[in-house]
MDAnalysis code that builds the backbone (N, CA, C; Angstrom):
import MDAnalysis as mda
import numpy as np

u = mda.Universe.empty(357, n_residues=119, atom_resindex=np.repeat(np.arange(119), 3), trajectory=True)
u.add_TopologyAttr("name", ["N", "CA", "C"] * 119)
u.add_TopologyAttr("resid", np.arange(1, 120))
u.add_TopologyAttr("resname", ["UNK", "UNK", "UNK", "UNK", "UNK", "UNK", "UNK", "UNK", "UNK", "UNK", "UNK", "UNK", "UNK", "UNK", "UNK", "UNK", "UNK", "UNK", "UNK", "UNK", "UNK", "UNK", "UNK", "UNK", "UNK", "UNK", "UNK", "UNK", "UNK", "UNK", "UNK", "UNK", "UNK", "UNK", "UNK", "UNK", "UNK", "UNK", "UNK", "UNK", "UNK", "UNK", "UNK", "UNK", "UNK", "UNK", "UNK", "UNK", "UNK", "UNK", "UNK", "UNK", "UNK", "UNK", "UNK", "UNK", "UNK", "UNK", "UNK", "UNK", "UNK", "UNK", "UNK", "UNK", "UNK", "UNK", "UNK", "UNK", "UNK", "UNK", "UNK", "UNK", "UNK", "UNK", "UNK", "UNK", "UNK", "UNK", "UNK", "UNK", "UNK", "UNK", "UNK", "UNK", "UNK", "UNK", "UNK", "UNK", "UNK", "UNK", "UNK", "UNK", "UNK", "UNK", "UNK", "UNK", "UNK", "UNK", "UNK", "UNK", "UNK", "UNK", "UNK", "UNK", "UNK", "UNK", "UNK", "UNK", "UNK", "UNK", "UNK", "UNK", "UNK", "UNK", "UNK", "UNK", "UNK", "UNK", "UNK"])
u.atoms.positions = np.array([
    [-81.107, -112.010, -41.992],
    [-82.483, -111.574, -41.834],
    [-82.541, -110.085, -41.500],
    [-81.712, -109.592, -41.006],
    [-81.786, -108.460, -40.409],
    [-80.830, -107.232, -41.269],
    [-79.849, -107.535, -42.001],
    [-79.704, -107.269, -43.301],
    [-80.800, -106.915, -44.233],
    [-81.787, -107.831, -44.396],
    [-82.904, -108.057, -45.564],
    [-84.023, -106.693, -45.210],
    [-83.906, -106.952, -43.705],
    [-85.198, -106.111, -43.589],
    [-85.114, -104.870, -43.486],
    [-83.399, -104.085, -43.276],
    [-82.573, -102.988, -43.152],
    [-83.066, -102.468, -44.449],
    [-82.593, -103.435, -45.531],
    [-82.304, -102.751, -46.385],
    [-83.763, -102.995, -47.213],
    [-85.225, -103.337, -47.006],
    [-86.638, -103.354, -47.169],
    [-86.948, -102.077, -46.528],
    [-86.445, -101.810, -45.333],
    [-86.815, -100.528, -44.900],
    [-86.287, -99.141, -45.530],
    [-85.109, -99.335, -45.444],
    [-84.607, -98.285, -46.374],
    [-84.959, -97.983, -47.598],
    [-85.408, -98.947, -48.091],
    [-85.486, -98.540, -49.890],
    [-87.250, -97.605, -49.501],
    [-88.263, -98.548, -48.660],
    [-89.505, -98.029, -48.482],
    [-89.438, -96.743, -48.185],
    [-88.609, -96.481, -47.252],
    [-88.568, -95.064, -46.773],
    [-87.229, -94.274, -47.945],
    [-87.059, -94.018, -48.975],
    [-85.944, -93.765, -49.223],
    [-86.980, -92.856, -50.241],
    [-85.924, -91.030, -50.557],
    [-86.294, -89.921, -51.154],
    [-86.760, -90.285, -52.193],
    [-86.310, -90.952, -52.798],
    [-86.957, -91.097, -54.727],
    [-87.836, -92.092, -54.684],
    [-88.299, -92.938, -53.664],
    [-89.776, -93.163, -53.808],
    [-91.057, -92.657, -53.665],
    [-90.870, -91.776, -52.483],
    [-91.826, -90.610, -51.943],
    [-92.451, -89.671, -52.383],
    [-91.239, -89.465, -53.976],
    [-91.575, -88.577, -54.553],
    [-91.860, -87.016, -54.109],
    [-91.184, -86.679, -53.470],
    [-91.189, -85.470, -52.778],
    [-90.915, -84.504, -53.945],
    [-91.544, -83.228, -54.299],
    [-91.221, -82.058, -55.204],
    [-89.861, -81.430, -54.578],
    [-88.273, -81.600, -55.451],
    [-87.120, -81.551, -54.985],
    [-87.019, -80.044, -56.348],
    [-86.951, -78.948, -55.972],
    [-86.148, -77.933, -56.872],
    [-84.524, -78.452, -56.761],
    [-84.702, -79.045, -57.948],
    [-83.297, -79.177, -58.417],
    [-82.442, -78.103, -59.663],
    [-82.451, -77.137, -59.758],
    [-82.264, -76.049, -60.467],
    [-82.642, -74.879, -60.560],
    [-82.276, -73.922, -60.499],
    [-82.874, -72.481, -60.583],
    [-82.470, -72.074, -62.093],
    [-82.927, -71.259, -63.051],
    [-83.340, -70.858, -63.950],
    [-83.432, -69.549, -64.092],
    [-82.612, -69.512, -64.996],
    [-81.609, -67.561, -65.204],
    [-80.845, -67.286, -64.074],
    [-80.266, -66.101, -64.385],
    [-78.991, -65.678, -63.575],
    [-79.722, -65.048, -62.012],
    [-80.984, -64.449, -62.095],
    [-81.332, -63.835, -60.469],
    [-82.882, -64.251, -60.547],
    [-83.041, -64.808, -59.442],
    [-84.083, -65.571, -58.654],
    [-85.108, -64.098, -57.738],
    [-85.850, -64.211, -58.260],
    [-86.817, -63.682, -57.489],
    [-87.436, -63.982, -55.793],
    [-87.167, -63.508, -55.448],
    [-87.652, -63.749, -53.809],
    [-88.907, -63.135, -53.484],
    [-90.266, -63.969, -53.192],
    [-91.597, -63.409, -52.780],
    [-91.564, -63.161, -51.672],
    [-92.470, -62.643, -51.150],
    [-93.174, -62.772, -49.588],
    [-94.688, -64.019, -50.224],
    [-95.596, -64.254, -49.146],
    [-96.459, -65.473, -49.271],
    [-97.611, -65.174, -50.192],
    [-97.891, -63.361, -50.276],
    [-98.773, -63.018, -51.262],
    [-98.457, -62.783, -52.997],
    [-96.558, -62.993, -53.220],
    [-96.264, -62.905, -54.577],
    [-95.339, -61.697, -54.360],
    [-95.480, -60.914, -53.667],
    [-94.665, -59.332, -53.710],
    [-93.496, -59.896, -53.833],
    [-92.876, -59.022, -54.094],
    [-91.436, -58.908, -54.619],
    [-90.558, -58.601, -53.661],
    [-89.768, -59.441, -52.960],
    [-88.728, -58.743, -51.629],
    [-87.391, -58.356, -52.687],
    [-86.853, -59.454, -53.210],
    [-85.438, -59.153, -53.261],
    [-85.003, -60.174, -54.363],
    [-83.912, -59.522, -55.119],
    [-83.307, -60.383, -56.287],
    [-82.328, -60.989, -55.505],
    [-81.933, -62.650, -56.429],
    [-81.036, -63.091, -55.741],
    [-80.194, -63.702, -56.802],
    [-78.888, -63.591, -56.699],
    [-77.859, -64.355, -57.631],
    [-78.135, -65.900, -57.594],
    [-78.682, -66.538, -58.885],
    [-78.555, -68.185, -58.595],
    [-77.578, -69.131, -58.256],
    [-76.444, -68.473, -58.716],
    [-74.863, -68.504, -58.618],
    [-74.431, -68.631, -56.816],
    [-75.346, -67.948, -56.323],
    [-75.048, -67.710, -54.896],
    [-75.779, -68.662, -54.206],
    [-77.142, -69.469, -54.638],
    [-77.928, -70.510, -54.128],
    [-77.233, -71.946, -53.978],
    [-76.159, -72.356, -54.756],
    [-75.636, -73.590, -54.436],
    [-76.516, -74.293, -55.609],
    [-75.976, -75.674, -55.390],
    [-76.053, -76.591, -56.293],
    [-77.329, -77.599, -55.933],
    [-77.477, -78.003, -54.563],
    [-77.737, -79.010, -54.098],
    [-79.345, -78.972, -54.193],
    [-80.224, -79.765, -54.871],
    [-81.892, -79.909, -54.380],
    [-82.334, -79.336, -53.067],
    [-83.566, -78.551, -52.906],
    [-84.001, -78.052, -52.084],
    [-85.126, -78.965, -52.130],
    [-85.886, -79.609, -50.943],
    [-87.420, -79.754, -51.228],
    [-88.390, -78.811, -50.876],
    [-89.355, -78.911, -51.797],
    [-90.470, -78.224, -51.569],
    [-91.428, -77.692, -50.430],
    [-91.339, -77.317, -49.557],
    [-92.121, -77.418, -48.029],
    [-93.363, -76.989, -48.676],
    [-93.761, -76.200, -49.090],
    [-94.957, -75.828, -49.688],
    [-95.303, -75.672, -51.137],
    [-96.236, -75.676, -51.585],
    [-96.849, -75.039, -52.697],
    [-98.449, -73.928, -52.892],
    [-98.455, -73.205, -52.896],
    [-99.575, -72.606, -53.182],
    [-100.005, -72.364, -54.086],
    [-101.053, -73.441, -54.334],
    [-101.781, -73.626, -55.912],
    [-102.741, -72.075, -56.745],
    [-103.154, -71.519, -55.679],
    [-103.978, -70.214, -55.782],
    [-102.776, -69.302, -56.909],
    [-102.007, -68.999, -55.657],
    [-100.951, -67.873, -56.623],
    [-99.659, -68.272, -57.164],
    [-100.135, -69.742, -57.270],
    [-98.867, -70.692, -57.879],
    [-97.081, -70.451, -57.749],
    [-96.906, -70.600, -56.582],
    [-95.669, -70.158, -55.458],
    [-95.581, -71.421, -55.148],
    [-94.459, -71.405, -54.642],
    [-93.302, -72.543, -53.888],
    [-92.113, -72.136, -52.720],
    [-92.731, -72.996, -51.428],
    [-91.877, -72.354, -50.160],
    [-90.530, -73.043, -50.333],
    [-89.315, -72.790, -50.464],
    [-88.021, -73.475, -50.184],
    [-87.591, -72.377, -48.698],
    [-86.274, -73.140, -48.441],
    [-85.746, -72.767, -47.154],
    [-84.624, -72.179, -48.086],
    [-84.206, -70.877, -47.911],
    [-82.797, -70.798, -48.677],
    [-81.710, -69.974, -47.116],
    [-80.910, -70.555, -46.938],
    [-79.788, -69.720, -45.584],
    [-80.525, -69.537, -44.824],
    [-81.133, -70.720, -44.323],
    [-82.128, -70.811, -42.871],
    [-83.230, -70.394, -42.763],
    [-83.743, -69.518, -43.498],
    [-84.935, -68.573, -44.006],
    [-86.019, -69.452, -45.196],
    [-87.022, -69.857, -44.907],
    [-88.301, -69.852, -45.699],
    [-88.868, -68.795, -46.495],
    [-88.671, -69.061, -47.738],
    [-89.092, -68.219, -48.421],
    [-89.867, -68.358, -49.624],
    [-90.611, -67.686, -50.295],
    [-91.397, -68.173, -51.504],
    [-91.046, -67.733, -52.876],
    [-91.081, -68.429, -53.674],
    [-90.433, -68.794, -55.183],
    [-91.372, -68.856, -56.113],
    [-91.042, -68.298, -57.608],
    [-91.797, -68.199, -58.594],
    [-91.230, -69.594, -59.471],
    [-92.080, -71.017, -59.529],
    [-92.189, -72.396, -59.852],
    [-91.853, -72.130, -61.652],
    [-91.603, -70.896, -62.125],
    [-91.433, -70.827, -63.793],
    [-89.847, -69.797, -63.769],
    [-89.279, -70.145, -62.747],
    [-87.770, -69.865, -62.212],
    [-86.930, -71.094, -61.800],
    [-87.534, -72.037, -61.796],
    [-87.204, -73.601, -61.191],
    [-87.576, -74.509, -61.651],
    [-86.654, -75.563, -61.640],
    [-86.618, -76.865, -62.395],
    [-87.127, -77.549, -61.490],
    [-88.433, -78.248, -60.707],
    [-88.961, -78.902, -59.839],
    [-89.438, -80.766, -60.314],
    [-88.837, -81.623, -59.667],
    [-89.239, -82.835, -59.999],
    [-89.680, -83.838, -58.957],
    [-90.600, -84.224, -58.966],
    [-91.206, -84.297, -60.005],
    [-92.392, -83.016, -60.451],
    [-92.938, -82.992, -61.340],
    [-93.320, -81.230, -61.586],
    [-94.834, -81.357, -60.536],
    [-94.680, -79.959, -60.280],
    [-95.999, -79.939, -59.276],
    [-97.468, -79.974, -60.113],
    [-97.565, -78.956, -61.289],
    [-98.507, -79.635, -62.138],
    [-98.533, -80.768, -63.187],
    [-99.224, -81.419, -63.636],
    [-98.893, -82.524, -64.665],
    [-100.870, -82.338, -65.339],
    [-100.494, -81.980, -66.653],
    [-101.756, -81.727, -67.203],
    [-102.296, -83.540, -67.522],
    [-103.265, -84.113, -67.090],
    [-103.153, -85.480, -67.616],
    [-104.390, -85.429, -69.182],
    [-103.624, -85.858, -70.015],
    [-104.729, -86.183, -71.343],
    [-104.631, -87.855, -71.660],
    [-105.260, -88.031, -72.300],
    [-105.503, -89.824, -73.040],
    [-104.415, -88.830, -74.390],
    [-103.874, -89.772, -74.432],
    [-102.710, -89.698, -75.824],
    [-103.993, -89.767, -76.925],
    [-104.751, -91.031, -76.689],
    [-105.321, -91.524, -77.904],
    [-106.161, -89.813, -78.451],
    [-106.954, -89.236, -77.463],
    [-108.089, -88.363, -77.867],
    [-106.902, -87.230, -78.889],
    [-105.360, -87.120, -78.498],
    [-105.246, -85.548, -78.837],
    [-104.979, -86.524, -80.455],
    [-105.090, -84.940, -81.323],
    [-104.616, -84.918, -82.650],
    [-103.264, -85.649, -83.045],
    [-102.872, -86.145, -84.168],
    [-101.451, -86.355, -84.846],
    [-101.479, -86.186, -86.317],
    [-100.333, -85.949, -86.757],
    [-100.378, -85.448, -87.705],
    [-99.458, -86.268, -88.559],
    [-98.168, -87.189, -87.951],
    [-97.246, -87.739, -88.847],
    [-97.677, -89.131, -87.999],
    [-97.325, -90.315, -88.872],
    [-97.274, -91.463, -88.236],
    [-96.352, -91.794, -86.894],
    [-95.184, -91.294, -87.337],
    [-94.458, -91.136, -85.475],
    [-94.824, -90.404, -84.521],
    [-95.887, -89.783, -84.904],
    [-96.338, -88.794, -83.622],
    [-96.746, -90.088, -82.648],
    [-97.756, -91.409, -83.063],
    [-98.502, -92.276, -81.646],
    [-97.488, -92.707, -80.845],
    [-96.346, -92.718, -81.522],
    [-94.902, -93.475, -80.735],
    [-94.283, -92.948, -79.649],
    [-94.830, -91.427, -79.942],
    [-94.520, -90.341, -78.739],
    [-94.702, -90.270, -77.974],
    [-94.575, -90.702, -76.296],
    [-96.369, -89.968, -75.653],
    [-95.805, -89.368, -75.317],
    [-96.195, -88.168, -76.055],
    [-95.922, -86.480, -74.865],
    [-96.407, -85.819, -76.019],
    [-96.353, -84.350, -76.045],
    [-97.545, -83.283, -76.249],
    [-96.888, -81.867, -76.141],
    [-96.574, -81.207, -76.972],
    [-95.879, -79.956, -76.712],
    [-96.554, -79.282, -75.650],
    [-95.754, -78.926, -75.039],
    [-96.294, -78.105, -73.662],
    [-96.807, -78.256, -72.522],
    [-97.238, -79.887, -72.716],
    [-97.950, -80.272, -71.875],
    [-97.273, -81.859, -70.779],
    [-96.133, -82.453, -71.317],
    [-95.523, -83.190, -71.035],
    [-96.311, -84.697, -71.685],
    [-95.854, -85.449, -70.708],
    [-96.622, -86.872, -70.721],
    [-98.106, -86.931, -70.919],
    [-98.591, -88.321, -71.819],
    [-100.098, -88.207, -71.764],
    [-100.363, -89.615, -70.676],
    [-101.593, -89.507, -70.052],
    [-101.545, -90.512, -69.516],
    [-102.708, -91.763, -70.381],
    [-101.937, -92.623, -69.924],
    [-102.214, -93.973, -70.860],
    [-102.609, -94.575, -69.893],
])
């Protein structure tokens, strides 16, 4: 019983259900480092960031930024430098409304540029 409910708890509380926005990748060779208004502090080698998922502590939808912690320090990130999942925007369309053009297009759902449609 106590087995059962260990492991009910764990899965409930466990990272990949929560869905937390995890930067799992950085994108090109030097990473831009903001301050909270977008300015530009400092280039950074991606090479030098490590491997491991960061989560997201923030997002700021206004000037479309992302707070990670990098070497103890909070700092803000340009979100079109980073591979973030699940993605912080998700455009939602009806598959049915957009255009197609070949018969395998309905088989698709997704949308250049735009990812998934929602169904």
């Amino acid at each position: 019983m106590r087995k059962t409910s260990l492991f009910l708890l764990s899965v409930l509380f466990s990272p990949s259900l929560l869905a937390a926005p995890m930067v799992e990748a950085f994108l090109g060779e030097q990473i831009t480092v903001l301050d909270d208004q977008g300015g530009i502090q400092r280039e950074v080698a991606s090479a030098s960031l490590g491997k491991q998922p960061l989560p997201v502590l923030q997002y700021n939808k206004d000037l479309d930024l992302v707070e990670v912690e990098l070497a103890g320090q909070k700092v803000w990130l340009d979100p079109l430098q980073l591979r973030i999942n699940p993605p912080l925007n998700m455009v939602k369309m009806p598959c049915e409304k957009l255009p197609t053009t070949l018969a395998s297009d309905h088989k698709n759902n997704s949308t250049m540029g735009y990812g998934g449609c929602s169904e």
